[in-house]
C-alpha positions in Angstrom: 0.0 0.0 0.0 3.0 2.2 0.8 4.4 2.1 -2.8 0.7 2.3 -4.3 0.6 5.8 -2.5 3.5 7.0 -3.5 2.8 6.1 -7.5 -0.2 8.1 -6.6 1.5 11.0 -5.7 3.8 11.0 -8.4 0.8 10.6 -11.0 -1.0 13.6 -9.4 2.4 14.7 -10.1 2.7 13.9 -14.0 -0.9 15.0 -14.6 -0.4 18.3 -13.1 2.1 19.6 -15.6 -0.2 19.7 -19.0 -2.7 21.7 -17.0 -0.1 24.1 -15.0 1.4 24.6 -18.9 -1.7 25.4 -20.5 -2.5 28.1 -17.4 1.0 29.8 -17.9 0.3 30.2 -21.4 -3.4 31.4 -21.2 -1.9 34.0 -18.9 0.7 35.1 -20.8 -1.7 35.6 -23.5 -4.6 37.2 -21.5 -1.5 39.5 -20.8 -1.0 40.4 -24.1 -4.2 40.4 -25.7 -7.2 41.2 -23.3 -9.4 40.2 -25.8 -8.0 36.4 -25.3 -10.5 33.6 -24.7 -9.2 29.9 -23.8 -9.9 27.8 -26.9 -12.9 25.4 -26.1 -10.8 22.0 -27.2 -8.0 23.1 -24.9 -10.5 23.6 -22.1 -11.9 20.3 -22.5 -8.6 18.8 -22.6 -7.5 20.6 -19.3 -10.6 19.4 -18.0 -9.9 16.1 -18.3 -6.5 16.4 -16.8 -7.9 17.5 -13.7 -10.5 15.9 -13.2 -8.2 11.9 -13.6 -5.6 14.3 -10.9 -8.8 14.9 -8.8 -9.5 10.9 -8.9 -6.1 10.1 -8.3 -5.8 12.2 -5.3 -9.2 10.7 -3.6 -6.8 7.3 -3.5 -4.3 8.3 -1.5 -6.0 9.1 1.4 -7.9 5.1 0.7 -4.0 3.9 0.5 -3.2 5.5 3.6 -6.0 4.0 5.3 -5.4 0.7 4.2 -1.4 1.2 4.8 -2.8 2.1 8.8 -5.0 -1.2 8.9 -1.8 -3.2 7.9 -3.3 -4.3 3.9 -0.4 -5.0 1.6 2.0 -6.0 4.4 
């Protein structure tokens, strides 16, 4: 259970990067152009990423639990 937390972390981890990306370069081009709107594909596609990140995350604290009952030992 300890290692299937920590793979957990680390894929909240990996998934976090397209999304934190794609913000940076929304804001650098809400910056530059006030007119800017995020295209719709690329908000689905965010979307996506954070909502499998949001699923991820709800098993860690299901690992932990079972790490504190003694599964996996």
């Amino acid at each position: 259970m300890f290692w299937a937390k920590m793979a957990a972390f680390g894929v909240v981890g990996l998934l976090s990067i397209i999304p934190t990306i794609r913000f940076i370069s929304w804001n650098r081009q809400a910056s530059a152009n006030p007119a800017f709107a995020v295209p719709a594909s690329e908000l689905a596609s965010v979307k996506t990423y954070i909502r499998a990140e949001a699923f991820v995350f709800l098993l860690i604290p299901v690992f932990a639990a079972a790490m504190a009952r003694g599964y996996g030992y």
